[in-house]
Every structure is written in structure tokens, then in C-alpha cells.
PDBQT receptor file of N, H, CA, C and O in Angstrom, charges set to zero:
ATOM      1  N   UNK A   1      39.673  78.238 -12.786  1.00  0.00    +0.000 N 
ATOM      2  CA  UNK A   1      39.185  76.869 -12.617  1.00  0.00    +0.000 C 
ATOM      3  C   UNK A   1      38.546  76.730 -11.245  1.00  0.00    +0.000 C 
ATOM      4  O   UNK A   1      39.071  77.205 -10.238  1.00  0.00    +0.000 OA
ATOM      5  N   UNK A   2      37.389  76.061 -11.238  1.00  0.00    +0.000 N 
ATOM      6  H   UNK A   2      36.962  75.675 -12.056  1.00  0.00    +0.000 HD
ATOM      7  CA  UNK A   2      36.745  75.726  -9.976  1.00  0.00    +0.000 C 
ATOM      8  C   UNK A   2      35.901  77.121  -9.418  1.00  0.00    +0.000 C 
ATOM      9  O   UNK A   2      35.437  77.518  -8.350  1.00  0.00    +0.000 OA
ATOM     10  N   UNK A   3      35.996  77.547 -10.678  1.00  0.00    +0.000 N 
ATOM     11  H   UNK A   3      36.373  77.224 -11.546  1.00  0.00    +0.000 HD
ATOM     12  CA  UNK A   3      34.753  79.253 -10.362  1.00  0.00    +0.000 C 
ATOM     13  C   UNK A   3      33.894  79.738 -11.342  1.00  0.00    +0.000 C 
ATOM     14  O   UNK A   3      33.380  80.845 -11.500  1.00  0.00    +0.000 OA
ATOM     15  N   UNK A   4      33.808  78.218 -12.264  1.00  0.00    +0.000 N 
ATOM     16  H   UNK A   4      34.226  77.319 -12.136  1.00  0.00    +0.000 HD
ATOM     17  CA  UNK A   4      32.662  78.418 -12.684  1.00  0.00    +0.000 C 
ATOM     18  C   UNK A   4      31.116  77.489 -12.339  1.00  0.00    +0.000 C 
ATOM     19  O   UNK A   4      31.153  76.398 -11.770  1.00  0.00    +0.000 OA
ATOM     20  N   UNK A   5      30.119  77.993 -12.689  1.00  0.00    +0.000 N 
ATOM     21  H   UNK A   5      30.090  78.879 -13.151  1.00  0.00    +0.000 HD
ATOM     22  CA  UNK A   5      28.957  77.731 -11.978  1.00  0.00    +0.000 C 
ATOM     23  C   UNK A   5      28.630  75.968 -12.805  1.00  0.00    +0.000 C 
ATOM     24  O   UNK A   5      28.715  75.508 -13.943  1.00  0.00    +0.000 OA
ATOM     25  N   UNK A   6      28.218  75.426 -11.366  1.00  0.00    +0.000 N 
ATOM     26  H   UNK A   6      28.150  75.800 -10.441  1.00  0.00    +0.000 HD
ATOM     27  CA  UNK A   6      28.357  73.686 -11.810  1.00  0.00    +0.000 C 
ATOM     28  C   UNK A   6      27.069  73.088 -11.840  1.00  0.00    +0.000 C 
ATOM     29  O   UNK A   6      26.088  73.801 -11.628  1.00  0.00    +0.000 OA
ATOM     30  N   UNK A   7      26.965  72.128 -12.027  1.00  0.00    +0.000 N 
ATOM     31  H   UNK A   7      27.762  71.549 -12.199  1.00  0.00    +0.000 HD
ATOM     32  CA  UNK A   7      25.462  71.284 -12.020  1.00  0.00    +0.000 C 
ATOM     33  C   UNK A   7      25.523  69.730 -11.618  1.00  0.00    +0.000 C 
ATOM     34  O   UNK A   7      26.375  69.111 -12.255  1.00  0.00    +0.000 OA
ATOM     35  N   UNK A   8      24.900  69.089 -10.827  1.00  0.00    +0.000 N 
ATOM     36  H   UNK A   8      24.207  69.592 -10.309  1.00  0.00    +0.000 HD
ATOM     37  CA  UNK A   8      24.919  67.696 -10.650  1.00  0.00    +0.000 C 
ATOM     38  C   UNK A   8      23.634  67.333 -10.644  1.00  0.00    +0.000 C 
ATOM     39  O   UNK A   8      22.696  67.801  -9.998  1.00  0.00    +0.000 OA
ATOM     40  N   UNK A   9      23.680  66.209 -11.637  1.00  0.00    +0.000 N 
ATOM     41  H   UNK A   9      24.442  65.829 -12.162  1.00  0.00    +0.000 HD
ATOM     42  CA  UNK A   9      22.349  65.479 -11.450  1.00  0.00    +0.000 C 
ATOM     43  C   UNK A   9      22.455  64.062 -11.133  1.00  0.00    +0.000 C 
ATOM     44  O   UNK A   9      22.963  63.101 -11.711  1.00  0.00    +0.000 OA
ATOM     45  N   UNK A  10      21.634  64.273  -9.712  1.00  0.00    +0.000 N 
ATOM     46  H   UNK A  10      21.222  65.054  -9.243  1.00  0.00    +0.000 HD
ATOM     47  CA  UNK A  10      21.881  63.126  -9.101  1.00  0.00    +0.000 C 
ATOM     48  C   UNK A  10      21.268  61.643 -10.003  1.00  0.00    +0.000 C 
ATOM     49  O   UNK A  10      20.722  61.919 -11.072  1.00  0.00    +0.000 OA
ATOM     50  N   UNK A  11      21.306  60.762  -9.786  1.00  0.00    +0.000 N 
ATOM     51  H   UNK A  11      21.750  60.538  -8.918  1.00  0.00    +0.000 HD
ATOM     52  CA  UNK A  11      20.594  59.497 -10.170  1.00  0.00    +0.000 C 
ATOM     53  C   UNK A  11      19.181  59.549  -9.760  1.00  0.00    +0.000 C 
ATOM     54  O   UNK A  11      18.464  58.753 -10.365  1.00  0.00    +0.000 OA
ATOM     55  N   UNK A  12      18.516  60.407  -8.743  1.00  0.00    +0.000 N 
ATOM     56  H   UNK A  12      19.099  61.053  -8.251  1.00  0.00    +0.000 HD
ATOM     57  CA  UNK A  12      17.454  60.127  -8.598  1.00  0.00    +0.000 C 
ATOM     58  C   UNK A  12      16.404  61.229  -9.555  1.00  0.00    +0.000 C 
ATOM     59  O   UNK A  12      15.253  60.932  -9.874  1.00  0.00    +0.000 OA
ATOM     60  N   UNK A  13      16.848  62.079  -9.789  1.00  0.00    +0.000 N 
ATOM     61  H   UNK A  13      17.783  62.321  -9.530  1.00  0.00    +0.000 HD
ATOM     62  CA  UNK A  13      16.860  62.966 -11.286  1.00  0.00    +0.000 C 
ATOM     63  C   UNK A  13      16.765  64.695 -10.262  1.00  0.00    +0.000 C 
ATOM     64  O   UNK A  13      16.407  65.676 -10.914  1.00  0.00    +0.000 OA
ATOM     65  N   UNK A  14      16.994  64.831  -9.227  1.00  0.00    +0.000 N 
ATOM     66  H   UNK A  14      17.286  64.035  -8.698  1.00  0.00    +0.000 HD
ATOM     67  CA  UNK A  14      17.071  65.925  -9.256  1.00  0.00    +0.000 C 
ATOM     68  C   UNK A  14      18.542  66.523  -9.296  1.00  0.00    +0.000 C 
ATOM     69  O   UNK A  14      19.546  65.864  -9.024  1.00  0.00    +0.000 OA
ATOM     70  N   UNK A  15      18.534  68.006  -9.712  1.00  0.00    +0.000 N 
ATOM     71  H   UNK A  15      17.719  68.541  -9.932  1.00  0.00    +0.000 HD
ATOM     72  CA  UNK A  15      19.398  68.825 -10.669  1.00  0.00    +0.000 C 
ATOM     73  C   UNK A  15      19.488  69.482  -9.565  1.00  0.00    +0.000 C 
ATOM     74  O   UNK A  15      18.585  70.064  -8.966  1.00  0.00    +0.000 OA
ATOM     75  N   UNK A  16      21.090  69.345  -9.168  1.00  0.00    +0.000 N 
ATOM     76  H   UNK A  16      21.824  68.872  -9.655  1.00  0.00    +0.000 HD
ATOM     77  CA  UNK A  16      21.714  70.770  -8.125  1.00  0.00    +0.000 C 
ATOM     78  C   UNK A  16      22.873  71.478  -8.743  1.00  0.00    +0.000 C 
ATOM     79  O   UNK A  16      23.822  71.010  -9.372  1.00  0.00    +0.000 OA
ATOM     80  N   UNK A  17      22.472  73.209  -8.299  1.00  0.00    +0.000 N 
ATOM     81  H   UNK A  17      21.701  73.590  -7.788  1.00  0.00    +0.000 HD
ATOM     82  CA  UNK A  17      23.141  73.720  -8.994  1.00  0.00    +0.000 C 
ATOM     83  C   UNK A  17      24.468  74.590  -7.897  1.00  0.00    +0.000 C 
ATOM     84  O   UNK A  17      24.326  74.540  -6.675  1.00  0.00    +0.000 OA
ATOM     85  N   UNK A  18      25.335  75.122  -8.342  1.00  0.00    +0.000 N 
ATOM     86  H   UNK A  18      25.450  75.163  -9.335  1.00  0.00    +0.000 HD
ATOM     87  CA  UNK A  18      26.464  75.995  -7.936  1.00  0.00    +0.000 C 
ATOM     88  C   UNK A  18      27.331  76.998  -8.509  1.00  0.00    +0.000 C 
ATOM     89  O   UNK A  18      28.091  76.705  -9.432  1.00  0.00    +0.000 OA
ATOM     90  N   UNK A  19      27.256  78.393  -7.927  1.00  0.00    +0.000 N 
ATOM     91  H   UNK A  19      26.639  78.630  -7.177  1.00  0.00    +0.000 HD
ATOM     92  CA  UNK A  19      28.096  79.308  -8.163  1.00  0.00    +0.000 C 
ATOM     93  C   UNK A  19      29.782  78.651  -8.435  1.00  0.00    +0.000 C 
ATOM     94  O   UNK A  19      30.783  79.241  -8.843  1.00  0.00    +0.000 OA
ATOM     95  N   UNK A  20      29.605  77.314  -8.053  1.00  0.00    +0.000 N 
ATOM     96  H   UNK A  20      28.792  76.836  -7.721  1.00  0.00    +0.000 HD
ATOM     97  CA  UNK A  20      31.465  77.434  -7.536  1.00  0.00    +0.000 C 
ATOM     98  C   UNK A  20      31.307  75.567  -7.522  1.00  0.00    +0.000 C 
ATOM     99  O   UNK A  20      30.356  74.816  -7.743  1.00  0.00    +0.000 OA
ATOM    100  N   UNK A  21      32.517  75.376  -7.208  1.00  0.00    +0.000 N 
ATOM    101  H   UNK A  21      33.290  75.986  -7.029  1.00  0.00    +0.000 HD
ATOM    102  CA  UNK A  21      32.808  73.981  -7.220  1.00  0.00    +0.000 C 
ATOM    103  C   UNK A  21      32.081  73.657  -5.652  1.00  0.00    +0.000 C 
ATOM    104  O   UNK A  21      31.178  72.825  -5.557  1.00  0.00    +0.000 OA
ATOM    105  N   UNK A  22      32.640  74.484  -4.363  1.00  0.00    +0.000 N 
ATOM    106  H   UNK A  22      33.373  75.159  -4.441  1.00  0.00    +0.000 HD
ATOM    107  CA  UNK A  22      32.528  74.478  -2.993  1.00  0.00    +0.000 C 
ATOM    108  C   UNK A  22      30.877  74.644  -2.887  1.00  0.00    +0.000 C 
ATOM    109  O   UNK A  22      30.166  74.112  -2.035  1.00  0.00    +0.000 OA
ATOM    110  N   UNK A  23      30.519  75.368  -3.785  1.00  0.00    +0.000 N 
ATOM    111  H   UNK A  23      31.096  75.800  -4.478  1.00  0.00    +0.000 HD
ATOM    112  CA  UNK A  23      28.872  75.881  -3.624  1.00  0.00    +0.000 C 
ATOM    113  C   UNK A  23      28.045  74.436  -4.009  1.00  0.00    +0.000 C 
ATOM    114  O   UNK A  23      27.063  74.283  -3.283  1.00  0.00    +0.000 OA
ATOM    115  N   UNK A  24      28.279  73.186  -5.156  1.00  0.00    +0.000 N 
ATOM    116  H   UNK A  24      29.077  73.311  -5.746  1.00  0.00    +0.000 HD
ATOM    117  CA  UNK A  24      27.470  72.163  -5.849  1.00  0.00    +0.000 C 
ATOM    118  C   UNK A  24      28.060  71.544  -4.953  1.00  0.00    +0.000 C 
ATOM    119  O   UNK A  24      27.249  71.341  -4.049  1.00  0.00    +0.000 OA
ATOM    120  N   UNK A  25      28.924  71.180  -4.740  1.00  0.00    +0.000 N 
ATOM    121  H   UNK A  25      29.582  71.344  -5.475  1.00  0.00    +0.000 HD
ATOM    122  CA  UNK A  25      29.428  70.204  -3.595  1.00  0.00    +0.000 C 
ATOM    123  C   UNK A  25      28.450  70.404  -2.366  1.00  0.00    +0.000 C 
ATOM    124  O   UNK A  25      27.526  69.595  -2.454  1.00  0.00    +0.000 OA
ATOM    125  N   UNK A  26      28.366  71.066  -1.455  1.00  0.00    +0.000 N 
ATOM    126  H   UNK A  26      29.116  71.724  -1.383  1.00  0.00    +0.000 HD
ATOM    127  CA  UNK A  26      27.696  71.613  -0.244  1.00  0.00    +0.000 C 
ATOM    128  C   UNK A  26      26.498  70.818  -0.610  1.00  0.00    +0.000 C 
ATOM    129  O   UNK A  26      26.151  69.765  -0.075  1.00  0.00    +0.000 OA
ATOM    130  N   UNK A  27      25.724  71.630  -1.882  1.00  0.00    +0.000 N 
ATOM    131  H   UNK A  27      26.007  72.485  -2.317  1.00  0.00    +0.000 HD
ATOM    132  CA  UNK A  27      24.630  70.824  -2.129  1.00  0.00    +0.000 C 
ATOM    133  C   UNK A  27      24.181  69.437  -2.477  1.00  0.00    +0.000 C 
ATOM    134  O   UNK A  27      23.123  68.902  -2.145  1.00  0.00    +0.000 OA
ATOM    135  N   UNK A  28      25.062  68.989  -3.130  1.00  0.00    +0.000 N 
ATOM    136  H   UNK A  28      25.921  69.424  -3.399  1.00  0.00    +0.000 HD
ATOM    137  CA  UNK A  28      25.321  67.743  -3.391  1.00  0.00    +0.000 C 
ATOM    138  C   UNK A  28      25.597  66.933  -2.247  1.00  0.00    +0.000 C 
ATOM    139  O   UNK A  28      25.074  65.825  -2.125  1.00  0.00    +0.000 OA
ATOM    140  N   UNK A  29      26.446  67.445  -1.331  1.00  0.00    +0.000 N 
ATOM    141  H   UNK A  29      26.870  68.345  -1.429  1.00  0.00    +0.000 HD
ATOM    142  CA  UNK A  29      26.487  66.618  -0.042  1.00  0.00    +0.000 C 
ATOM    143  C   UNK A  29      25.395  66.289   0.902  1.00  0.00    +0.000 C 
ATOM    144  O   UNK A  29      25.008  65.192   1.308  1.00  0.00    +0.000 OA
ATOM    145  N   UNK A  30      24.860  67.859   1.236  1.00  0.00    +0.000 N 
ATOM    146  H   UNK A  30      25.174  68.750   0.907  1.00  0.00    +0.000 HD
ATOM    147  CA  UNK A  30      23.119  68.122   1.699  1.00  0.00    +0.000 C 
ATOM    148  C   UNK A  30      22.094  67.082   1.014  1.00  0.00    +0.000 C 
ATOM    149  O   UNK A  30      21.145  66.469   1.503  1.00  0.00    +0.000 OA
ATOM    150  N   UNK A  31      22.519  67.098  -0.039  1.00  0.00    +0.000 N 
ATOM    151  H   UNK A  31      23.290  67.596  -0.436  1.00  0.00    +0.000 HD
ATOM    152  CA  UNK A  31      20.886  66.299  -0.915  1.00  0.00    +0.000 C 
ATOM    153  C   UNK A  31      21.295  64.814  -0.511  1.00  0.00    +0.000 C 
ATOM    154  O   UNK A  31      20.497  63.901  -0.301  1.00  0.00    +0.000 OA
ATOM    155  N   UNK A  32      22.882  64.726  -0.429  1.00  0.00    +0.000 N 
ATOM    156  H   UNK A  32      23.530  65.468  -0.599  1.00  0.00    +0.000 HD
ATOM    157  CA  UNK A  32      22.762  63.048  -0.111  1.00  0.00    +0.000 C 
ATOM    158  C   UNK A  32      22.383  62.439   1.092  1.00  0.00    +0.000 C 
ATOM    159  O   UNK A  32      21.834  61.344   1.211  1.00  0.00    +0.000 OA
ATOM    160  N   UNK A  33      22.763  63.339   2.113  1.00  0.00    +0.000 N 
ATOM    161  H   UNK A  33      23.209  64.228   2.017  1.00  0.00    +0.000 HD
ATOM    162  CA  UNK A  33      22.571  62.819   3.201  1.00  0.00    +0.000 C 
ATOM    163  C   UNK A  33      21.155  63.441   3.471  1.00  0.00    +0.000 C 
ATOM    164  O   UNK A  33      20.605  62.413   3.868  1.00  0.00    +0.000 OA
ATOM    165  N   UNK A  34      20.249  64.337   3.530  1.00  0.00    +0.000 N 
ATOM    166  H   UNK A  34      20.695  65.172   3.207  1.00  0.00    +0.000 HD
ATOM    167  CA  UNK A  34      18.986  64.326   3.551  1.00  0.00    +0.000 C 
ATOM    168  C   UNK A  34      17.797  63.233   3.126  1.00  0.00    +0.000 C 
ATOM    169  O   UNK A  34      16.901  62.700   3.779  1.00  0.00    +0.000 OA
ATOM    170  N   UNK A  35      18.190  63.152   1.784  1.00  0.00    +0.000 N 
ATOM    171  H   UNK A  35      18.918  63.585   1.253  1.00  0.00    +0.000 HD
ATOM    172  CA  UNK A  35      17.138  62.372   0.931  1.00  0.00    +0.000 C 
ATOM    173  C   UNK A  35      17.417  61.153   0.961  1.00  0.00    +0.000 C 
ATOM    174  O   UNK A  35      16.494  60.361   1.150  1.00  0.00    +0.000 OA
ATOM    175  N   UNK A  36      19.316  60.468   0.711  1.00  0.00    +0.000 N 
ATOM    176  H   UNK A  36      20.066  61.111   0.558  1.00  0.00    +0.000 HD
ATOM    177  CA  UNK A  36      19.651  58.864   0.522  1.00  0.00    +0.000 C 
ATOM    178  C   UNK A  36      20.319  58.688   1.806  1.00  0.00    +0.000 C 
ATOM    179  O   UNK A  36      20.821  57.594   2.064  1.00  0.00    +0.000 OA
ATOM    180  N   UNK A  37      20.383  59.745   2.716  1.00  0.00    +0.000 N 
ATOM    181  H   UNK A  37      19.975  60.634   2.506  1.00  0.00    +0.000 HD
ATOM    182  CA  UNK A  37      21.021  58.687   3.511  1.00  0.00    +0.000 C 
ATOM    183  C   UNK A  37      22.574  58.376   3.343  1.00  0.00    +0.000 C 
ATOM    184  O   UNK A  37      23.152  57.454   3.919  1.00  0.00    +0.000 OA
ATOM    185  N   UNK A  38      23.024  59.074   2.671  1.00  0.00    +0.000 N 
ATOM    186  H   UNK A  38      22.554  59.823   2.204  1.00  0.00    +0.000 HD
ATOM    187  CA  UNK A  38      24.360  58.450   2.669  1.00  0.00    +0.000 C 
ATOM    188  C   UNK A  38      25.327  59.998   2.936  1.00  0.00    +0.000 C 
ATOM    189  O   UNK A  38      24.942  61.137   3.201  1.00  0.00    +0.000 OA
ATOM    190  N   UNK A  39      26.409  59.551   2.773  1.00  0.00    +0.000 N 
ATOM    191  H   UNK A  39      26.722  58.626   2.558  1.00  0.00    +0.000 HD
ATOM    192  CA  UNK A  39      28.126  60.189   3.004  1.00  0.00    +0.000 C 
ATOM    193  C   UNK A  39      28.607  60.640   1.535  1.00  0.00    +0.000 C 
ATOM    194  O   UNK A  39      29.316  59.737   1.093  1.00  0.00    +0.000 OA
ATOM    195  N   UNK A  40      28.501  61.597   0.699  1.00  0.00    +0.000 N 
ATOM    196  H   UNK A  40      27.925  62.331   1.059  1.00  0.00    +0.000 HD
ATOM    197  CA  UNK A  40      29.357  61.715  -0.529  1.00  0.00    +0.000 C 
ATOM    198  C   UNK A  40      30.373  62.517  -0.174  1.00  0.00    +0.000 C 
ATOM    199  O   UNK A  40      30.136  63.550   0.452  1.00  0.00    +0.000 OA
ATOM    200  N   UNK A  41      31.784  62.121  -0.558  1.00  0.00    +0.000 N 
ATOM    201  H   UNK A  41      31.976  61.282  -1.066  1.00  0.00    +0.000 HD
ATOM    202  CA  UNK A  41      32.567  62.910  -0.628  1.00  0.00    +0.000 C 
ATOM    203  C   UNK A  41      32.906  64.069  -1.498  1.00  0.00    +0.000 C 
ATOM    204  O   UNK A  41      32.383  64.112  -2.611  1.00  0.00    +0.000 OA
ATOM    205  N   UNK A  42      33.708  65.003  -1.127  1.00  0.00    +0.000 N 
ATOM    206  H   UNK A  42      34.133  64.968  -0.223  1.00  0.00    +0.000 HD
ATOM    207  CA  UNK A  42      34.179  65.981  -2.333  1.00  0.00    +0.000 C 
ATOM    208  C   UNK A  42      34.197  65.597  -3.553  1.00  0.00    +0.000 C 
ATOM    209  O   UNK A  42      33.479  65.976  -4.478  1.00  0.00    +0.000 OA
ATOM    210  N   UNK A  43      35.319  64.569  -3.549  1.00  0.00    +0.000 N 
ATOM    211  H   UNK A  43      35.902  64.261  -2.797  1.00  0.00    +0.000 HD
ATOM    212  CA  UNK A  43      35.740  64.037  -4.408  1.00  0.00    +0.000 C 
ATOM    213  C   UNK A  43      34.633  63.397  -5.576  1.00  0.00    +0.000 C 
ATOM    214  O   UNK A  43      34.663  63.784  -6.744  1.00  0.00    +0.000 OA
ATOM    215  N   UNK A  44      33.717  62.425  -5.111  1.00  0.00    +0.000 N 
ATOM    216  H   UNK A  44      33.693  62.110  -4.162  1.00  0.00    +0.000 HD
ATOM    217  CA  UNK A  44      32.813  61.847  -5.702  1.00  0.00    +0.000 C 
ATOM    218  C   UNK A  44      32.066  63.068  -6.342  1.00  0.00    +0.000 C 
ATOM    219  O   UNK A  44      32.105  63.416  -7.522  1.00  0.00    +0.000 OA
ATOM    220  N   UNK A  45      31.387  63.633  -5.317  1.00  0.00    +0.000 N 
ATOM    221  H   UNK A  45      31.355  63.350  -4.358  1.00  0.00    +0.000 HD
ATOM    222  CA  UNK A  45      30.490  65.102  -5.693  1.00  0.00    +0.000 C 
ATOM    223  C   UNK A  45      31.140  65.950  -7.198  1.00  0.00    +0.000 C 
ATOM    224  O   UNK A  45      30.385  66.380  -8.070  1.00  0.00    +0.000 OA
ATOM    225  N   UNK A  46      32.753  66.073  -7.266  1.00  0.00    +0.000 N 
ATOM    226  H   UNK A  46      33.366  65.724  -6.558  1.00  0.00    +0.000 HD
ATOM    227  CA  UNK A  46      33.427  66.574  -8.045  1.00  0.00    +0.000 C 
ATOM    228  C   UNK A  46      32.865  65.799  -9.521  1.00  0.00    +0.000 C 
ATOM    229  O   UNK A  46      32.119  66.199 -10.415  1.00  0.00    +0.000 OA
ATOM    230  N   UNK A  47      33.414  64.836  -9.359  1.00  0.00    +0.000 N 
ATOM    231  H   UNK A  47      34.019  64.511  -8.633  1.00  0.00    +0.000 HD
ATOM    232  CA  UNK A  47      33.581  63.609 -10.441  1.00  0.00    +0.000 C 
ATOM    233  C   UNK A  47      31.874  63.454 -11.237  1.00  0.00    +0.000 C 
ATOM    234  O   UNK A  47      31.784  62.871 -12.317  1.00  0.00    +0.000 OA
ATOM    235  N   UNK A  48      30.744  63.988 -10.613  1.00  0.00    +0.000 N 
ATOM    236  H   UNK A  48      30.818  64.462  -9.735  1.00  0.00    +0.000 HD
ATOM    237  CA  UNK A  48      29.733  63.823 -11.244  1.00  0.00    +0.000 C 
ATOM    238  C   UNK A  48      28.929  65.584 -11.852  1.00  0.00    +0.000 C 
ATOM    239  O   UNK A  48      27.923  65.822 -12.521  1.00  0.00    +0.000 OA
ATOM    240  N   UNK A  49      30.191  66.671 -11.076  1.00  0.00    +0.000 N 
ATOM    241  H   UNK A  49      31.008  66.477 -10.532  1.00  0.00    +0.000 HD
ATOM    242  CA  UNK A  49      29.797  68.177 -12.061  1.00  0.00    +0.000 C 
ATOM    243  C   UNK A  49      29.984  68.037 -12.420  1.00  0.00    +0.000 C 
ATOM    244  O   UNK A  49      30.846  67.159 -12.405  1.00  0.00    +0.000 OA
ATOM    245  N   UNK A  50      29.320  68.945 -14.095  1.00  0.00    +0.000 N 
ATOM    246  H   UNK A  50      28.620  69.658 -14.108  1.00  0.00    +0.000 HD
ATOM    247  CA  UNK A  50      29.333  69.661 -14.818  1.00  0.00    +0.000 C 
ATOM    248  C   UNK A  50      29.210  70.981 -15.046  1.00  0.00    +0.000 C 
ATOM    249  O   UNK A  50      28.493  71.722 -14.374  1.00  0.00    +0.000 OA
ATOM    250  N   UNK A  51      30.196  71.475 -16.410  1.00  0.00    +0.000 N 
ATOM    251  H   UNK A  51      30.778  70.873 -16.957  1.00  0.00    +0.000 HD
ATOM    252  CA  UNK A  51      29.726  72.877 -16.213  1.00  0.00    +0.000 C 
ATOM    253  C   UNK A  51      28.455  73.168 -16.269  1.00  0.00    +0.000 C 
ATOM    254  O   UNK A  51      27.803  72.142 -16.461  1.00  0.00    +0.000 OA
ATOM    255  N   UNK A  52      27.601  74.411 -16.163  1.00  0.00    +0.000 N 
ATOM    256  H   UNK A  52      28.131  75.244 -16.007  1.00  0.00    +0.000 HD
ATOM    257  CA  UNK A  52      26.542  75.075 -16.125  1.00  0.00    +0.000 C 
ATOM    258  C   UNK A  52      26.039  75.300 -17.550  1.00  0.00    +0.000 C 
ATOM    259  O   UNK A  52      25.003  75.935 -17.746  1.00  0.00    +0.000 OA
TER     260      UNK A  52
């Protein structure tokens, strides 16, 4: 669990992907605060993967 490869798609429609839970998260965190401006947590970041 948490080692398989994940996917989040944000609301603004782009698709981030991850080897790992730690790997989509990273990105997911990066894309938020780059592009919106904001703070996502683990947690949140978690709650919107999917598997691959």
C-alpha cells in the first residue's frame, strides 16, 4: 500500500502523476503552490489520488 503509481487531477484539469504516494504528493504540492498559490496538504493531496 502506498507503492503503487498515483494520479491527481487537479480542478484546473491538469493530470499529475506518481511512482508512489510521496512522489504525487510532492507534485501535487509543487503544482499548487506554483500555479494557485496555495498550501495543500498531504492529507488533502492523498484524498484526491487515484490509482494509475
Amino acid at each position: 500500500m502506498g507503492d503503487q503509481k498515483k494520479v491527481i487531477e487537479c480542478p484546473c484539469g491538469v493530470v499529475l502523476e506518481g511512482q508512489n504516494d510521496d512522489a504525487v504528493v510532492a507534485a501535487a504540492q509543487a503544482h499548487a503552490a506554483q500555479v494557485h498559490d496555495m498550501d495543500l496538504t498531504r492529507e488533502q493531496a492523498l484524498e484526491m489520488a487515484r490509482p494509475a
